[in-house]
C-alpha positions in Angstrom: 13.1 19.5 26.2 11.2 16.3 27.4 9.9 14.1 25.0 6.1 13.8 24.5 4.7 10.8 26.3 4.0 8.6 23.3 7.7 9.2 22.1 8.8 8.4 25.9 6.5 5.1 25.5 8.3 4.0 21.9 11.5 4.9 23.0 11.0 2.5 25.9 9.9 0.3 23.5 12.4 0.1 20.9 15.4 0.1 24.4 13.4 -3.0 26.1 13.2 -5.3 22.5 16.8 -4.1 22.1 17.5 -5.2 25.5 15.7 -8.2 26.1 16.9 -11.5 26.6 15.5 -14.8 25.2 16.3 -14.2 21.3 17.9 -17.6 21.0 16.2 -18.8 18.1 17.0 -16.0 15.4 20.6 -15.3 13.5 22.5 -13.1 15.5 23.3 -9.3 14.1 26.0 -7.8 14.6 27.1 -4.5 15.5 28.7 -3.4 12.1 24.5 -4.2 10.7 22.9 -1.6 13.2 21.6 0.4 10.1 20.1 -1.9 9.0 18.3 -2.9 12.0 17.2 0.7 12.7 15.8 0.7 9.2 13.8 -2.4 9.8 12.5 -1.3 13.2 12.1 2.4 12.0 9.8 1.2 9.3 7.8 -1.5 11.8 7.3 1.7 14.1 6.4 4.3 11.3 5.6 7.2 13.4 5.9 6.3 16.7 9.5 5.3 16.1 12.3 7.1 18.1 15.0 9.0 16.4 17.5 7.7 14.4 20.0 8.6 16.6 18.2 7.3 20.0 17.7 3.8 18.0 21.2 3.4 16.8 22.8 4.0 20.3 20.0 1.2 21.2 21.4 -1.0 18.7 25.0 -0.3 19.8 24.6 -0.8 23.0 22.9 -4.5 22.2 24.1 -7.5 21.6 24.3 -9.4 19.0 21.2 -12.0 19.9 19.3 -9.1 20.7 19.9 -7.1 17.2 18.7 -10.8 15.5 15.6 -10.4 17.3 14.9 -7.3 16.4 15.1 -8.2 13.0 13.2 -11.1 12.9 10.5 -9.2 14.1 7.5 -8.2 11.4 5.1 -6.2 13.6 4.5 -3.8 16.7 3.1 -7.4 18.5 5.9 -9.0 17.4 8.9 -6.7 18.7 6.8 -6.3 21.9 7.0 -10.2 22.0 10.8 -10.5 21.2 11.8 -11.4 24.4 
């Protein structure tokens, strides 16, 4: 079953700050701290936030650089700017 658009739009979201490059200036995350990055993005996102699941393959699939900037990030503007 297809997701709604607005969970299609978030989960794009979450998969482009996850995937972006630039992140140089934050700590690096790695792997092994995906729940907690989920957890942090999860509760930046509230309702519009993918699955669990959906964001921790994101995370997995990341790097490390990439995981530290989505941590560093405090709201919506700011993971959409975590590039």
């Amino acid at each position: 079953m297809p997701l709604p658009l607005k969970a299609t739009v978030i989960t794009g979201l979450f998969v482009g700050v996850v995937s972006m490059q630039g992140c140089s200036s934050y700590d690096p995350v790695p792997v092994s701290q995906c729940s907690k990055v989920v957890e942090h993005v999860s509760e930046i996102l509230g309702k519009m936030a993918p699955s669990y699941s959906e964001m921790m393959k994101s995370c997995k699939a990341s790097t490390d650089k990439k995981r530290g900037c989505a941590m560093a990030a405090i709201t919506t503007g700011d993971i959409s700017q975590c590039r």
